[in-house]
C-alpha positions as CSV (number, residue, x, y, z in Angstrom):
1,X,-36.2,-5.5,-16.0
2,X,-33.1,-4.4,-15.4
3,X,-31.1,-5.4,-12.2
4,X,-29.4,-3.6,-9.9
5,X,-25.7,-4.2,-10.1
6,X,-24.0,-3.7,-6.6
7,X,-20.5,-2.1,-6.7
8,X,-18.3,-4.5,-5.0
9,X,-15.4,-2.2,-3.1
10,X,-12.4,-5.0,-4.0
11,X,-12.9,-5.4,-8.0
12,X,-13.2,-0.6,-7.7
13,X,-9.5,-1.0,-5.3
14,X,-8.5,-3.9,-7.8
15,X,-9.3,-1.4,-10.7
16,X,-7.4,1.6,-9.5
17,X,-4.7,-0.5,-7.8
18,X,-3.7,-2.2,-10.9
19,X,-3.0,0.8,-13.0
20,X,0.8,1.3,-13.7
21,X,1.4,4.3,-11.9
22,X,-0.8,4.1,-9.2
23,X,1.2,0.7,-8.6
24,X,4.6,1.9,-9.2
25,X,3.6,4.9,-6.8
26,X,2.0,2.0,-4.6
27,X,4.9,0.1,-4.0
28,X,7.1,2.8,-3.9
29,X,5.8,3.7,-0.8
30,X,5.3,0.3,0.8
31,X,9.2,0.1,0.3
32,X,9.6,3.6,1.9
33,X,7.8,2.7,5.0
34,X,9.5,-0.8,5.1
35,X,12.6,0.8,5.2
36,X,11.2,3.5,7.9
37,X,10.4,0.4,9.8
38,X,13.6,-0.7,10.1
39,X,15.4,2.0,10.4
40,X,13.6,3.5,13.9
41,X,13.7,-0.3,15.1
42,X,17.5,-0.1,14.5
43,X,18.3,3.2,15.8
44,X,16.4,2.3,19.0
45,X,18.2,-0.9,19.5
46,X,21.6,1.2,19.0
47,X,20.5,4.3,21.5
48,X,19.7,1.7,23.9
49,X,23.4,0.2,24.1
């Protein structure tokens, strides 16, 4: 009898995730909205002087 194997959603994101460009293009972004971050918390704390 064969069993049901359940797809498990962190080992499919783990799988995709961990492929070179979606990781470069991954962590590109995360840096991009980092910086984002900081730079509107900057400019607000300058416009309010």
């Amino acid at each position: 009898m064969k069993e049901f194997m359940m797809l498990n959603p962190n080992v499919m994101l783990k799988n995709i995730v961990t492929q070179s460009g979606v990781e470069n293009a991954v962590t590109l972004l995360a840096r991009m909205l980092m910086s984002y971050i900081f730079i509107v918390a900057g400019w607000g704390k300058i416009a309010t002087l």
